[in-house]
C-alpha positions in Angstrom: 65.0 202.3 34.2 64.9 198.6 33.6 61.2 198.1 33.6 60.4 201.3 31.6 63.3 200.1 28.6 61.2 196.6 29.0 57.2 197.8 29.1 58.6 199.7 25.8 59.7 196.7 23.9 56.7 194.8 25.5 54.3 197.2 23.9 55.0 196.1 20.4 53.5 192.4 20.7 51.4 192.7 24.1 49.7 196.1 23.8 47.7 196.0 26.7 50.7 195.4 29.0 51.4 199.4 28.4 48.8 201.1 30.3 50.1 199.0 33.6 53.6 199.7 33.3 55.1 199.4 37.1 55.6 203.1 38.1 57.0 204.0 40.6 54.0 205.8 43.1 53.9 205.1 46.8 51.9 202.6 48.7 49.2 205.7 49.6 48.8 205.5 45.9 49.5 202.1 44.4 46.4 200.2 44.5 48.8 197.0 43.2 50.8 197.4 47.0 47.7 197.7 49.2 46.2 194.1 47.7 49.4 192.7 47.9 49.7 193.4 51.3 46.3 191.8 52.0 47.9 188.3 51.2 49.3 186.8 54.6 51.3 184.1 55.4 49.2 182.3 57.7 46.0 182.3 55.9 47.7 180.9 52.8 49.4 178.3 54.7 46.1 177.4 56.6 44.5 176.6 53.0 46.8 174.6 52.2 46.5 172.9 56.2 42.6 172.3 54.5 43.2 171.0 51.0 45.9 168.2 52.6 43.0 167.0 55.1 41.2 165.2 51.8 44.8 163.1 51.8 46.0 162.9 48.1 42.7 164.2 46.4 43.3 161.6 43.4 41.0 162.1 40.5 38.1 159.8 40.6 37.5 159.2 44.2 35.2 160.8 46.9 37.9 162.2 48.2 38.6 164.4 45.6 35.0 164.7 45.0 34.9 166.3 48.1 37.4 168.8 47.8 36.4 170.1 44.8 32.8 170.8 47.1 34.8 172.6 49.1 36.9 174.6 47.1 33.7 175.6 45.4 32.2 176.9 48.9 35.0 178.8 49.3 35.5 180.3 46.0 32.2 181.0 46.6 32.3 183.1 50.3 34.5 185.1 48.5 32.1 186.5 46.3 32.9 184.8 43.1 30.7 183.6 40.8 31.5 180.0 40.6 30.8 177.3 37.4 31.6 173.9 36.7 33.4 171.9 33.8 31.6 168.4 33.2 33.7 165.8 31.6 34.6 161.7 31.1 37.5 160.5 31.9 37.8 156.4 31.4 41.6 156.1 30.4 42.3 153.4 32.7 44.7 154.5 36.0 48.3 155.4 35.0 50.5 152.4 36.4 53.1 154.7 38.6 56.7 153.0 40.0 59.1 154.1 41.4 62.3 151.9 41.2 64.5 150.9 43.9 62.5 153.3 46.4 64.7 154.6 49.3 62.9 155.8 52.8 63.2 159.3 52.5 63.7 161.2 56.2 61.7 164.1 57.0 62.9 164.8 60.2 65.6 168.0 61.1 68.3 167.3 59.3 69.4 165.9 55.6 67.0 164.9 53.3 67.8 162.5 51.3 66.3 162.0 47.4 64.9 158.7 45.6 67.2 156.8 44.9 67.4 154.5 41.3 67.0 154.6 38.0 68.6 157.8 35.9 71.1 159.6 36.7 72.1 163.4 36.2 75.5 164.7 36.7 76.1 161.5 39.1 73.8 162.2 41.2 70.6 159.9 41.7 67.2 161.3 40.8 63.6 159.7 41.4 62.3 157.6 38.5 58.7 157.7 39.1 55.9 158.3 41.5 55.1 156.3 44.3 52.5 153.8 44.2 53.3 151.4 47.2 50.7 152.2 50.3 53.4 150.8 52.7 55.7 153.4 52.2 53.1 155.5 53.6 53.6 155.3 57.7 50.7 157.1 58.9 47.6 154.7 58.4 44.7 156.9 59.3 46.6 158.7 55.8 47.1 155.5 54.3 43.7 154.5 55.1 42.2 157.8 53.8 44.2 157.4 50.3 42.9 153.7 49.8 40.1 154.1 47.5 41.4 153.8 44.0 40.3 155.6 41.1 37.5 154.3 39.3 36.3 156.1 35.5 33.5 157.6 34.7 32.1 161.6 35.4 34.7 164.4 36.4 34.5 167.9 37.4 35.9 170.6 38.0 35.4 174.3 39.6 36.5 177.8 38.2 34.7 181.0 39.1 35.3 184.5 37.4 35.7 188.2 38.4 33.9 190.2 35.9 35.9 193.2 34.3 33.8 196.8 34.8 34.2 197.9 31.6 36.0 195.1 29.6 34.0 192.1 30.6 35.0 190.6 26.8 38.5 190.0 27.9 40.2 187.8 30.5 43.2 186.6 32.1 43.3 182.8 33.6 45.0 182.0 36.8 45.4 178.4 37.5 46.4 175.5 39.4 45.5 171.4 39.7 44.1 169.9 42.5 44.1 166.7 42.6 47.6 164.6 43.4 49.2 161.5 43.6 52.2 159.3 45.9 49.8 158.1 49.0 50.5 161.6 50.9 48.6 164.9 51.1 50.1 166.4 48.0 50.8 169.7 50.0 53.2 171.5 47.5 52.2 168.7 44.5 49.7 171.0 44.2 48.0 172.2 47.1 50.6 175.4 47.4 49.3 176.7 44.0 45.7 175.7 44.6 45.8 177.7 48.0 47.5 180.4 45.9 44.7 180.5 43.3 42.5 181.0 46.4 43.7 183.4 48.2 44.0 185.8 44.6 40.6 185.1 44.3 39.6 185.7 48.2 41.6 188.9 47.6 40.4 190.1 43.9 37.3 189.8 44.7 36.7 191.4 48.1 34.2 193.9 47.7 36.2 197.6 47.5 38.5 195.6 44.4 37.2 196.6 40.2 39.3 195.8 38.1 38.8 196.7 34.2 39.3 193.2 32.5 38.1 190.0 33.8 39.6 187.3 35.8 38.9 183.5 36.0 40.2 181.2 38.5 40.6 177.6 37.5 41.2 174.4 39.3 41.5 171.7 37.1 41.4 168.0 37.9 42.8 165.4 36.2 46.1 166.7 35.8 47.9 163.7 36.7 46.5 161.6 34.6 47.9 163.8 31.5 46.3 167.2 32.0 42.7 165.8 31.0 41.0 168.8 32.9 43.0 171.4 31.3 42.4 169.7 28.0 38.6 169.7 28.4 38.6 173.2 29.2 40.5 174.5 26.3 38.2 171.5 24.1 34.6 173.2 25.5 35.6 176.9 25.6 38.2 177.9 23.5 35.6 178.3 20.3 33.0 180.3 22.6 35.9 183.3 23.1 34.2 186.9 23.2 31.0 185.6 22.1 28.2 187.9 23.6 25.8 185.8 24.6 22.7 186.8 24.8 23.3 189.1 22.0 23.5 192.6 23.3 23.6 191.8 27.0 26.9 192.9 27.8 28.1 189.2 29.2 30.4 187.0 28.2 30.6 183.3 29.1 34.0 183.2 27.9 35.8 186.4 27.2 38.3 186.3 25.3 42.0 184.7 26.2 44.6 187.4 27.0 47.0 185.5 28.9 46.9 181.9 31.1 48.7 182.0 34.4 49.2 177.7 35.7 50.8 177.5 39.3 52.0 174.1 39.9 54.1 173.0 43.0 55.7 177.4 44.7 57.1 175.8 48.2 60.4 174.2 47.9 63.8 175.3 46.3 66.7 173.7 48.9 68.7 173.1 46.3 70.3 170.7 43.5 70.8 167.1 45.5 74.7 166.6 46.6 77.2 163.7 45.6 75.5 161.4 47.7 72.1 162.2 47.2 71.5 164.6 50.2 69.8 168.0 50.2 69.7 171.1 52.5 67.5 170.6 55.0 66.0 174.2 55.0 65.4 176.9 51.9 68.7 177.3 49.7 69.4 181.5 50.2 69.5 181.6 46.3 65.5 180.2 46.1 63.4 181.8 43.6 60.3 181.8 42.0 60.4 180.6 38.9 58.3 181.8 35.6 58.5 179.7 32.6 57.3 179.9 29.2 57.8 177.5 25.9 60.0 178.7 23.8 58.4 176.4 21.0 55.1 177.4 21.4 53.0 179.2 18.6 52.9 182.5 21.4 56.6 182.0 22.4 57.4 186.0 22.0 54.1 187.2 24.0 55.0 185.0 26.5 58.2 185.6 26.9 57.1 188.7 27.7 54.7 188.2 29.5 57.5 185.9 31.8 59.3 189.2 32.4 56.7 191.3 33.1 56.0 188.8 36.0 59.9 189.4 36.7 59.1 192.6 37.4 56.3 192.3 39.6 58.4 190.3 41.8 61.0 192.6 41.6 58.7 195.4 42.9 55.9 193.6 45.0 57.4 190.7 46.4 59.0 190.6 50.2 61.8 187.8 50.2 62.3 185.7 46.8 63.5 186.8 43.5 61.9 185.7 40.1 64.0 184.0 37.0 62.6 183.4 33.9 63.4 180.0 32.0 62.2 179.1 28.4 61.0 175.5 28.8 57.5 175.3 30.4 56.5 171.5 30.3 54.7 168.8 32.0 52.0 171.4 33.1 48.3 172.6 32.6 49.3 176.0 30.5 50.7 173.5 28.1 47.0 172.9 26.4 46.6 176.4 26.4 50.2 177.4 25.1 49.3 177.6 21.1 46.0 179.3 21.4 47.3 182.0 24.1 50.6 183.2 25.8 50.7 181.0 28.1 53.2 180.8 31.1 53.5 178.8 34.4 55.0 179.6 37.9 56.9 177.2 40.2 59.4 176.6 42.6 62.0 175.4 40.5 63.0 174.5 36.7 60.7 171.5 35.3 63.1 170.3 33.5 66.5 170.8 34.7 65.6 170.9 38.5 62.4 169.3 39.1 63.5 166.4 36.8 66.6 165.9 38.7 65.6 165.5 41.9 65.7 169.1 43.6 62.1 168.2 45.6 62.2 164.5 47.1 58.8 165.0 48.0 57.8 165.1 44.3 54.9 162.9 43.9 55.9 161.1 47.4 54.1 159.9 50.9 56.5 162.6 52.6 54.0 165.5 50.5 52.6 166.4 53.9 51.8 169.9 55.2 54.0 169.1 58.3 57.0 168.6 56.1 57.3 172.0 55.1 58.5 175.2 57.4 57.7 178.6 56.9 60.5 179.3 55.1 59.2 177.1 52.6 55.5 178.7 52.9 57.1 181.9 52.5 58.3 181.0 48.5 54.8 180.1 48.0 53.6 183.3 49.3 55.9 185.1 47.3 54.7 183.4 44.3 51.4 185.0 45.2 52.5 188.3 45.6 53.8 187.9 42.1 50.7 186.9 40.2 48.5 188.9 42.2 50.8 192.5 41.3 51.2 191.6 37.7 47.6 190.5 37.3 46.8 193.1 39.1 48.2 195.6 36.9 46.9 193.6 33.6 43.5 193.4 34.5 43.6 197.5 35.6 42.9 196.6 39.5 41.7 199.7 41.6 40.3 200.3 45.2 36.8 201.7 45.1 36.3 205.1 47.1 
């Protein structure tokens, strides 16, 4: 009853959320379940295992030159037709600190956060991102995360699933790639670019149509202020639903329905304790959390759009709730966010949580595949199954016969 009283109000400012309502039709005959099911733990977390072996992938270095080659090959196994966005980027480096740095354990047991610097509610909450290459014990890590950014050329990789019969229109699903801290930047943001993958492995496997089309970005640069994201939106935004040739039926960039930006789905242990500490495994309230701005110029679309996300969870997903919050920030959707609704899924509040030290591996040389469990994996996977059953229903997904 809740969904049905909520597709209803939906369908005065989002009109083509109405025709994908979530019914209530068994998995023999709910296209949504059987590509939701086709998302597996392993696999995702083996994506991630292959983004973190290019260390920190920091814009502007071979390194991340050489994971966005390989994301490309990948995106491109799948079947999906794969293009590039040129840019420059010659800001100089942003000069990271963080203050009065604390070792940070990763071992069983407590984990400690950053110490220094602001505090929230008495507790102490990381100031800043590392940029000390000793706090980094590994060396062959520390060694592969040595060459600094330099400016000049950047790029980055997207590639689209074509809707059957509404190629003019399109949803964006996205995620950065490139980090920061001397680790591997595993959850900062190799969970959502291995989510982004996998939705694309799995939209576009051959028995999949869907009606409206789908592009999946990876943008670069995000560190450095959301440069990529902002030279998207600054090359395509003006070509939207512009037939091209004229009378061909394509569409280099179809027109914006909604923007989808994944950034950081594995960890939720919890708000840090008097004296600093945190859980050492997955708080039993984690969730996956959906944000959009409340003071953006879409704010009502995607709000709704948030909730209908909610509900996908609530239907589709296997372990974690969803919660919506109303101040998306600090992300790629935010270019996108007065030009379309615009919304951004992660594994905690920006603001409130992430900003006071709920994931001490923010930005951190302990951002290492190995310092997650699968308990942690598991919110990232159901941060997949979330995007992939609402998208799924927005874009009109069905199995071919």
């Amino acid at each position: 009853m809740r969904s049905n009283l909520f597709i209803g109000a939906v369908c005065g400012l989002i009109t083509v959320l109405c025709p994908f309502a979530f019914g209530q039709g068994t998995a023999a005959d709910d296209p949504v379940r059987v590509l939701v099911g086709r998302l597996e733990l392993e696999r995702y977390k083996a994506t991630i295992k292959s983004l973190t072996e290019f260390g920190d992938r920091r814009q502007g270095t071979d390194r991340n030159r050489a994971a966005i080659d390989w994301i490309e090959r990948q995106l491109k196994s799948f079947g999906c037709n794969t293009a590039r966005i040129k840019y420059e980027y010659n800001a100089p480096e942003p000069q990271f600190r963080l203050k009065n740095r604390a070792p940070i354990p990763v071992a069983s047991g407590e984990i400690r956060a950053g110490s220094g610097g602001a505090r929230i509610r008495g507790i102490a909450v990381p100031t800043g991102v590392n940029d000390d290459p000793e706090a980094q014990p590994d060396a062959k890590l520390r060694e592969l995360d040595s060459q600094p950014s330099t400016p000049g050329p950047r790029e980055e990789v997207y590639c689209t699933k074509i809707g059957a019969t509404r190629p003019d229109e399109m949803y964006l699903i996205s995620a950065h790639m490139d980090g920061i801290g001397w680790g591997e930047a595993a959850d900062d943001d190799g969970s959502g670019t291995a989510l982004v993958m996998e939705l694309a492995r799995v939209l576009n496997s051959p028995d999949v149509r869907t009606e409206r089309s789908i592009r999946f970005a990876l943008w670069n640069n995000e560190e450095t202020g959301l440069h990529g994201a902002r030279a998207y939106v600054a090359q395509r935004a003006a070509l939207q639903g512009i037939e091209d040739p004229l009378g061909s039926g394509r569409y280099p960039e179809p027109r914006w329905l909604g923007m989808v930006q994944h950034d950081m789905v594995l960890f939720d242990h919890g708000m840090p304790r008097a004296d600093g500490t945190l859980g050492p495994e997955q708080r039993p309230e984690a969730d996956v959390n959906v944000e959009f701005q409340s003071t953006a110029k879409f704010s009502d679309q995607a709000m709704r759009l948030a909730f209908f996300f909610r509900d996908a969870n609530e239907k589709y997903a296997t372990d974690y709730p969803a919660a919506v919050g109303h101040h998306m920030t600090n992300t790629d959707s935010t270019p996108f966010m007065d030009l379309v609704p615009a919304i951004s899924v992660r594994e905690n509040e920006r603001g409130m949580q992430i900003g006071a030290g709920w994931n001490p591996h923010w930005h951190q040389p302990t951002d290492r595949y190995s310092t997650y469990s699968d308990k942690d994996f598991r919110l990232g996977l159901n941060a997949a199954q979330t995007t992939l059953a609402a998208i799924a229903r927005l874009a009109g997904a069905a199995l071919k016969k």
